[in-house]
Jmol script that loads the backbone (N, CA, C; Angstrom):
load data "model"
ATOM      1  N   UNK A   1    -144.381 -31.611 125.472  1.00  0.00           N
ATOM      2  CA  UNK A   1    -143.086 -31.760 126.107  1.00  0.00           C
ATOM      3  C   UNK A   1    -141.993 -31.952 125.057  1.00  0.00           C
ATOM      4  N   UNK A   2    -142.530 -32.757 124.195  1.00  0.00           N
ATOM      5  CA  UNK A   2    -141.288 -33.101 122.724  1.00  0.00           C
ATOM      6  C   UNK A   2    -141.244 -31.960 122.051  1.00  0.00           C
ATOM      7  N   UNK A   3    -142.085 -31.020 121.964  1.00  0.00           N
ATOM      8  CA  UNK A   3    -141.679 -29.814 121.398  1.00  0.00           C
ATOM      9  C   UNK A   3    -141.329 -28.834 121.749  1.00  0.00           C
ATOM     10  N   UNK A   4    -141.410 -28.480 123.169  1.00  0.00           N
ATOM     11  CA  UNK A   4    -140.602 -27.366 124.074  1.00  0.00           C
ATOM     12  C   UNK A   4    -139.060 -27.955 123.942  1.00  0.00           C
ATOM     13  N   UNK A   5    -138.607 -29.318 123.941  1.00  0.00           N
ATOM     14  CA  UNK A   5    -137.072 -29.881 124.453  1.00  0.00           C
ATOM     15  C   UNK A   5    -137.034 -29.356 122.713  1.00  0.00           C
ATOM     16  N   UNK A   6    -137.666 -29.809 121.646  1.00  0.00           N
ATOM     17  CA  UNK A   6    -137.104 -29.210 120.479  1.00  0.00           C
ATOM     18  C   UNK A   6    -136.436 -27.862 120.357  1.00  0.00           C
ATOM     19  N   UNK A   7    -137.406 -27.218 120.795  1.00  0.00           N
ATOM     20  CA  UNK A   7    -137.252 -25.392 120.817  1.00  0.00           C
ATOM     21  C   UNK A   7    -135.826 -25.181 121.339  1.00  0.00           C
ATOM     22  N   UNK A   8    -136.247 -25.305 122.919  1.00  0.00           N
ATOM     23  CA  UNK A   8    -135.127 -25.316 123.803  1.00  0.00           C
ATOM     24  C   UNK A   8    -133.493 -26.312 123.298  1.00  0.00           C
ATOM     25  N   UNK A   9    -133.831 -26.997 122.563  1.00  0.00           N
ATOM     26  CA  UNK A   9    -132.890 -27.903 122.382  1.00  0.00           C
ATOM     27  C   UNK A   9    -131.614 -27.479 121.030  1.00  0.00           C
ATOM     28  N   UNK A  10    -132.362 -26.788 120.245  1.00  0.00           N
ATOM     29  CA  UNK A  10    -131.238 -26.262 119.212  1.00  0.00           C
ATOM     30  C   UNK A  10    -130.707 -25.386 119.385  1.00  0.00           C
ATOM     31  N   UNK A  11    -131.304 -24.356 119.797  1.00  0.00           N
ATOM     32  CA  UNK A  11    -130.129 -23.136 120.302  1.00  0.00           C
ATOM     33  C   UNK A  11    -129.249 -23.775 121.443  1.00  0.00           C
ATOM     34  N   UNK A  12    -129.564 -24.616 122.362  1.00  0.00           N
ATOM     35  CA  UNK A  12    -128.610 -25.096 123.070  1.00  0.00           C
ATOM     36  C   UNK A  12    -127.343 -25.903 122.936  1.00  0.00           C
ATOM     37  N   UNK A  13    -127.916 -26.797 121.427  1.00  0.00           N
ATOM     38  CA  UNK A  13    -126.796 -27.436 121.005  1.00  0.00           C
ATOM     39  C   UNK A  13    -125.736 -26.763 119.914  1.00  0.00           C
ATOM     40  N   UNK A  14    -126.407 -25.483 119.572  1.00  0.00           N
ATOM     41  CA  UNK A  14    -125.702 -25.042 118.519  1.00  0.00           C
ATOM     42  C   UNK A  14    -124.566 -24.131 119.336  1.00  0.00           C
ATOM     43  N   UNK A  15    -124.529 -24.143 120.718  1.00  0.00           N
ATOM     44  CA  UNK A  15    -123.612 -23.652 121.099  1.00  0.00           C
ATOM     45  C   UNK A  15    -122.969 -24.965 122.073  1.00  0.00           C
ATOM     46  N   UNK A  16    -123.569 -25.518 122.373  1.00  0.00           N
ATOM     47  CA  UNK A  16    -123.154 -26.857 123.222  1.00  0.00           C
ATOM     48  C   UNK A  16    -121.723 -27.765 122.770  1.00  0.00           C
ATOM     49  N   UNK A  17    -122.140 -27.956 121.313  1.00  0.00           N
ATOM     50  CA  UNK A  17    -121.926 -29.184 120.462  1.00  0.00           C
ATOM     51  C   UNK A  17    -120.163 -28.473 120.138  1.00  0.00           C
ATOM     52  N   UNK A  18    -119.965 -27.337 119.543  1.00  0.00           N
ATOM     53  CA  UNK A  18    -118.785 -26.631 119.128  1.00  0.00           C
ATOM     54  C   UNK A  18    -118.184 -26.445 120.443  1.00  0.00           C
ATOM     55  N   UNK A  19    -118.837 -26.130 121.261  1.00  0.00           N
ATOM     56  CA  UNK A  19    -118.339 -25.471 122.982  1.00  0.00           C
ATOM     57  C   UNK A  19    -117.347 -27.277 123.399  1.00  0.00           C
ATOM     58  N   UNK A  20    -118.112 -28.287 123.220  1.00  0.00           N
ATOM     59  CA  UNK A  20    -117.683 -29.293 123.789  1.00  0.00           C
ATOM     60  C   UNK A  20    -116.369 -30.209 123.113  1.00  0.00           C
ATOM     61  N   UNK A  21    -116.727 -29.982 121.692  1.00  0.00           N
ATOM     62  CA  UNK A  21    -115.816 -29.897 120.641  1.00  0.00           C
ATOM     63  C   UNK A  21    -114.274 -29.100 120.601  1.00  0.00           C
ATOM     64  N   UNK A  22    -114.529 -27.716 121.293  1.00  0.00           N
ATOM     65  CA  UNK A  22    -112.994 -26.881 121.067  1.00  0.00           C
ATOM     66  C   UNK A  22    -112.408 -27.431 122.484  1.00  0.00           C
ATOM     67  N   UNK A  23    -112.804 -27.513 123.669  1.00  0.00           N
ATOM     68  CA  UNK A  23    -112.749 -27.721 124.955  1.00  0.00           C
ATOM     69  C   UNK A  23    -112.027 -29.141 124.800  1.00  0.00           C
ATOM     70  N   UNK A  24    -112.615 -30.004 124.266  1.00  0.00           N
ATOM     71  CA  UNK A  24    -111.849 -31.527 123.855  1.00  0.00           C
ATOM     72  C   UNK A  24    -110.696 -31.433 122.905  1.00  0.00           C
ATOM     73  N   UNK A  25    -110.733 -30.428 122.265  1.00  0.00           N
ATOM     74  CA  UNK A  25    -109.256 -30.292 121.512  1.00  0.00           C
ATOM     75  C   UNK A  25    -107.936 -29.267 122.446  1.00  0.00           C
ATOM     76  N   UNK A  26    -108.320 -28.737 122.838  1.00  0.00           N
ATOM     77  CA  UNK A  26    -107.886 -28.381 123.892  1.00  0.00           C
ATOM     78  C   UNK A  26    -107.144 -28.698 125.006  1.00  0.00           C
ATOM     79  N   UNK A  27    -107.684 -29.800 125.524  1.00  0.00           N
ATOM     80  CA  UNK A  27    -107.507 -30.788 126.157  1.00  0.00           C
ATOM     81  C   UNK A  27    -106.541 -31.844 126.002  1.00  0.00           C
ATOM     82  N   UNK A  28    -106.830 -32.363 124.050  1.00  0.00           N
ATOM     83  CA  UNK A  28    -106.139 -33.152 124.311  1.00  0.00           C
ATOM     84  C   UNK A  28    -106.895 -34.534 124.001  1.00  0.00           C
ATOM     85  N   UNK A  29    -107.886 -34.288 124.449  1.00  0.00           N
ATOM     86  CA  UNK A  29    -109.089 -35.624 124.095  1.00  0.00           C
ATOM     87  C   UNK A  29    -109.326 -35.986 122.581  1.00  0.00           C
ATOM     88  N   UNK A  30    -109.262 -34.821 121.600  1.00  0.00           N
ATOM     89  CA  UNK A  30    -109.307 -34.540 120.326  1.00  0.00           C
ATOM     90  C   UNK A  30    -108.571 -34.714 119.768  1.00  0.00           C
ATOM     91  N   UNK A  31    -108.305 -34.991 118.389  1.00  0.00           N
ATOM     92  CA  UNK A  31    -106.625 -34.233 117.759  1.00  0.00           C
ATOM     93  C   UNK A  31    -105.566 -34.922 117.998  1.00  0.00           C
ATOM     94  N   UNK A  32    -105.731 -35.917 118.686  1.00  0.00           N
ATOM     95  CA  UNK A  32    -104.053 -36.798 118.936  1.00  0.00           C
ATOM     96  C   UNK A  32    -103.183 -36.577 118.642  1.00  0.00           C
ATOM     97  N   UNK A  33    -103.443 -37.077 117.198  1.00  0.00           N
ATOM     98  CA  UNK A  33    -102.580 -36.929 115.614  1.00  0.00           C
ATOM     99  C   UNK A  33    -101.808 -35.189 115.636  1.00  0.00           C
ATOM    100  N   UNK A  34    -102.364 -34.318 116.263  1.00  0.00           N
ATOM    101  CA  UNK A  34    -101.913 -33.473 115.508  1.00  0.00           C
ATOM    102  C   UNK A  34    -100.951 -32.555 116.532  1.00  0.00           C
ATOM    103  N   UNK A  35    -100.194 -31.341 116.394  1.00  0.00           N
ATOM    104  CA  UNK A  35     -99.135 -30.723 117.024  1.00  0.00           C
ATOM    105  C   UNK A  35     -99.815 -29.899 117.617  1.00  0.00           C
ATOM    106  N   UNK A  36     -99.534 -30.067 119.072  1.00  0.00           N
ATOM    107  CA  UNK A  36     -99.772 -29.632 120.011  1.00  0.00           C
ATOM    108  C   UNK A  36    -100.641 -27.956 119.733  1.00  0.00           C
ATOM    109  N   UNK A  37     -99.701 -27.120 118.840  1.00  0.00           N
ATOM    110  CA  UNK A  37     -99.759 -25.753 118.969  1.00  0.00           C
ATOM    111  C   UNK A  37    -101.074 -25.702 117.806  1.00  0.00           C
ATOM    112  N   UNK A  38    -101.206 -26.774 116.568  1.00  0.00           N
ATOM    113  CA  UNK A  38    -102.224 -26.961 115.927  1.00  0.00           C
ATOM    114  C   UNK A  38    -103.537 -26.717 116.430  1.00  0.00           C
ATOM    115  N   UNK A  39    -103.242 -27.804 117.226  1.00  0.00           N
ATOM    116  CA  UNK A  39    -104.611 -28.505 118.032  1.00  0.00           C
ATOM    117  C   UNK A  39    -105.016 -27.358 118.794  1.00  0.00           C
ATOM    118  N   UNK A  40    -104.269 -26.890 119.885  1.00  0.00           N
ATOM    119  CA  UNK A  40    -104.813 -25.522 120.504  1.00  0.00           C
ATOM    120  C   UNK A  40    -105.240 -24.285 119.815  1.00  0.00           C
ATOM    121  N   UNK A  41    -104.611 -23.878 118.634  1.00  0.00           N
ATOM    122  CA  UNK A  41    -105.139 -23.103 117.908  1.00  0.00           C
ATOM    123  C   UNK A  41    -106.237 -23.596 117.298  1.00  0.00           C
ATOM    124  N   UNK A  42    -106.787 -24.669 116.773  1.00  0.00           N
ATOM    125  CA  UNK A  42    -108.297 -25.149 116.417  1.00  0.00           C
ATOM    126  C   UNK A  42    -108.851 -25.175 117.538  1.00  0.00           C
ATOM    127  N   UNK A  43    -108.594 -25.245 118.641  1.00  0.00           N
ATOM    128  CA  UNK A  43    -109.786 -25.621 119.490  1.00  0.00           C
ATOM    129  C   UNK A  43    -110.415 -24.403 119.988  1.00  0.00           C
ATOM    130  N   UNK A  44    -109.340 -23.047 119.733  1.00  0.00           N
ATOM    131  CA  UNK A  44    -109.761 -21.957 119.802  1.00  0.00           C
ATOM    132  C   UNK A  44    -110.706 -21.696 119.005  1.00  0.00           C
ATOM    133  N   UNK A  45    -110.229 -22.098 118.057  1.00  0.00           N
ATOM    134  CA  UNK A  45    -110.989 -21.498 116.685  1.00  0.00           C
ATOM    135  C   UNK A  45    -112.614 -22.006 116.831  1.00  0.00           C
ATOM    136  N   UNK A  46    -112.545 -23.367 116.710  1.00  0.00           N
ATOM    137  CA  UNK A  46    -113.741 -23.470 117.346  1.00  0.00           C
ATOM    138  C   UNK A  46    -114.343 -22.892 118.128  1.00  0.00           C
ATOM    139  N   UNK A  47    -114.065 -22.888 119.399  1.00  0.00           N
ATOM    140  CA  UNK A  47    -114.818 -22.389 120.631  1.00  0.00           C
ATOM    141  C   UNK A  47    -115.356 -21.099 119.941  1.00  0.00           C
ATOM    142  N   UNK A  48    -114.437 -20.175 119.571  1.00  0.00           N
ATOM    143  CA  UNK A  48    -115.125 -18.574 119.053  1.00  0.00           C
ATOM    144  C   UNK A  48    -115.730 -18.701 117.749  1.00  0.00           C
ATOM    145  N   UNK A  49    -115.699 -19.317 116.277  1.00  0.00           N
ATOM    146  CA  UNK A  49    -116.303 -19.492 115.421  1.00  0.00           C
ATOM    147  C   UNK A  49    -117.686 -19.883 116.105  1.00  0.00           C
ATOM    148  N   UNK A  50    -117.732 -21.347 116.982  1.00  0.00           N
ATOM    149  CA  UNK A  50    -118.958 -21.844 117.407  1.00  0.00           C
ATOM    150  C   UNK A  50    -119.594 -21.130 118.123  1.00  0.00           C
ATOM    151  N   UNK A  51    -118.948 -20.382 118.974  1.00  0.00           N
ATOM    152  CA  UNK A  51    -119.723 -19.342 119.697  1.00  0.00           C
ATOM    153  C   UNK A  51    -120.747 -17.922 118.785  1.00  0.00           C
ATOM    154  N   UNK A  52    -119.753 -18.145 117.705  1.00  0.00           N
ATOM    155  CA  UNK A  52    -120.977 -17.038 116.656  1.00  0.00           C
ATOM    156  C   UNK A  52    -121.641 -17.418 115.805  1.00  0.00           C
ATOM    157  N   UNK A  53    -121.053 -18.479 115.473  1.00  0.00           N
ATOM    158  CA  UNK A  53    -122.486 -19.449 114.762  1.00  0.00           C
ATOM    159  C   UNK A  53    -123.932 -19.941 116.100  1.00  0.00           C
ATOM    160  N   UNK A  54    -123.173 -20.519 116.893  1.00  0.00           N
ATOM    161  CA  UNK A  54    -124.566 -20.274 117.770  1.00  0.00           C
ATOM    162  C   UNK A  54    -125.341 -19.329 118.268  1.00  0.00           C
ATOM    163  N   UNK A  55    -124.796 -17.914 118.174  1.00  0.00           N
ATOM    164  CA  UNK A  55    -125.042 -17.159 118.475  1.00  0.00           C
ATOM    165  C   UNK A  55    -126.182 -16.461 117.507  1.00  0.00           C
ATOM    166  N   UNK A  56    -125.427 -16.410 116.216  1.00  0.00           N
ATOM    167  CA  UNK A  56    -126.526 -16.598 115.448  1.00  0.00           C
ATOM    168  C   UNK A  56    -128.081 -17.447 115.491  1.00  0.00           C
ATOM    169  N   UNK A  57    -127.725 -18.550 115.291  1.00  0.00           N
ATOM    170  CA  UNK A  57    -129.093 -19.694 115.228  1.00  0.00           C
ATOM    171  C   UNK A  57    -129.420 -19.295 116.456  1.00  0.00           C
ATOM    172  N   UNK A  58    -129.112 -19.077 117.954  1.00  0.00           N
ATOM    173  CA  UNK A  58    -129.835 -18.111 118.860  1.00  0.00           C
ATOM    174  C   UNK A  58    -130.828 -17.179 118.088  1.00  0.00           C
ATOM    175  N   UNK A  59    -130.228 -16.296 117.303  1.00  0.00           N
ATOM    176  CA  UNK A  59    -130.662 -15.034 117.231  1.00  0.00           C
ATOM    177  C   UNK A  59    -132.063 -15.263 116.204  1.00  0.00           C
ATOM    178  N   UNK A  60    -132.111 -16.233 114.981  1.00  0.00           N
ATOM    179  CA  UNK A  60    -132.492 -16.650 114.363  1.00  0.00           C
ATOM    180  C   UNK A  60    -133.778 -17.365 114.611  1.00  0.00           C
ATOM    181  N   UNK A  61    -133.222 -18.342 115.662  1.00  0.00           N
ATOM    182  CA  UNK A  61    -134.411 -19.064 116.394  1.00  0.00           C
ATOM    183  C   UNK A  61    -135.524 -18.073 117.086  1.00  0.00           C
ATOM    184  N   UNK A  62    -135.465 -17.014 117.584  1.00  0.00           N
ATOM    185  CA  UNK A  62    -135.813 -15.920 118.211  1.00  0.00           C
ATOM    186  C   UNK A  62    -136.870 -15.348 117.764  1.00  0.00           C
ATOM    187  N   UNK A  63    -135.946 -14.877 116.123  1.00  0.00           N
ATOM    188  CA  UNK A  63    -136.768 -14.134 115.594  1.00  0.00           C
ATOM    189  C   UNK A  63    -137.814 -14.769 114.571  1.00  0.00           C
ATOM    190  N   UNK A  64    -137.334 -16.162 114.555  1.00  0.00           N
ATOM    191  CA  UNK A  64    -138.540 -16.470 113.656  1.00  0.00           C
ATOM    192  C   UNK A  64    -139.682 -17.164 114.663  1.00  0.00           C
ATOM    193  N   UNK A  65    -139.426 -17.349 116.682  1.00  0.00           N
ATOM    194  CA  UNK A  65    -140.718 -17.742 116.852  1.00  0.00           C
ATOM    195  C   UNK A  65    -141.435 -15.618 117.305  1.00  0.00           C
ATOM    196  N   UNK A  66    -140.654 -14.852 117.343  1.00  0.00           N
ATOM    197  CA  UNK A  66    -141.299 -13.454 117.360  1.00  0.00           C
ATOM    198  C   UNK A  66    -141.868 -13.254 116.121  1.00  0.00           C
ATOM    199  N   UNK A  67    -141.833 -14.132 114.967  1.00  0.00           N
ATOM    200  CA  UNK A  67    -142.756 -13.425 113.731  1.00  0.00           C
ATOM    201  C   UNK A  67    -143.969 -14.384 114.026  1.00  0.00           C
ATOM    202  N   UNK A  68    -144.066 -15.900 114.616  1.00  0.00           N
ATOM    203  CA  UNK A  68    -144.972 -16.749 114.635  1.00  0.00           C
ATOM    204  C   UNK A  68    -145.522 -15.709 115.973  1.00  0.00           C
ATOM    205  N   UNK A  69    -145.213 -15.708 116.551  1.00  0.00           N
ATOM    206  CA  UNK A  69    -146.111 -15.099 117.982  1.00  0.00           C
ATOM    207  C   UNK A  69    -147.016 -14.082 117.136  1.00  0.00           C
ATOM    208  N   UNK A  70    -146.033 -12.900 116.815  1.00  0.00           N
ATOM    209  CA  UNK A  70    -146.914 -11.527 116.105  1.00  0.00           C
ATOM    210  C   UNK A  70    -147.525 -12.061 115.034  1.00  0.00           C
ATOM    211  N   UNK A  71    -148.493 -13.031 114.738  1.00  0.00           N
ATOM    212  CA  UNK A  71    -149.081 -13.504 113.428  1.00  0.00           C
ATOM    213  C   UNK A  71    -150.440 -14.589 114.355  1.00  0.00           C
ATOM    214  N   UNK A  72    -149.764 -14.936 115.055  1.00  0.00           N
ATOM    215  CA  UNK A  72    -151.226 -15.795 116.224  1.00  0.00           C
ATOM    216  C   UNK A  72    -151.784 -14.513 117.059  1.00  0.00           C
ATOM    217  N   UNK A  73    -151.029 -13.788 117.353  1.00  0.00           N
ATOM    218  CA  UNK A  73    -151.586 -12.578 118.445  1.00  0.00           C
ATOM    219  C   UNK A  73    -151.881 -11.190 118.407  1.00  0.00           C
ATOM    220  N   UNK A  74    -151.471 -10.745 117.029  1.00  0.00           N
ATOM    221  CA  UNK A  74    -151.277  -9.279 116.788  1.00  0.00           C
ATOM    222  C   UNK A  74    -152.757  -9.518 115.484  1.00  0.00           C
TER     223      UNK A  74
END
end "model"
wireframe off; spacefill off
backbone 0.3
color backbone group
């Protein structure tokens, strides 16, 4: 069970964690300190940077349990 929530758990946060991050700057929750038009432009930035960095470690995570599979089964 602790190692399926592992699996399942990093590709989820690697888009989770930035997703929840630009959304709070956005908002307003984030960033206090900073000018309005700042803050919204980072929180963009985030959201789409984080979205392709997770997207990546998605892609990553993938392919390295498809080389463990083809190496137990092939």
């Amino acid at each position: 069970m602790t190692l399926t929530m592992i699996i399942n758990g990093i590709p989820a946060a690697a888009v989770g964690i930035p997703g929840y991050f630009g959304l709070a700057l956005l908002a307003g929750h984030r960033g206090a300190r900073m000018h309005p038009a700042v803050r919204n432009l980072a929180g963009v930035l985030v959201l789409v940077f984080g979205f392709v960095a997770g997207s990546i470690v998605q892609y990553g995570w993938y392919w390295v349990f498809q080389k463990i599979r083809a190496a137990i089964f092939d």
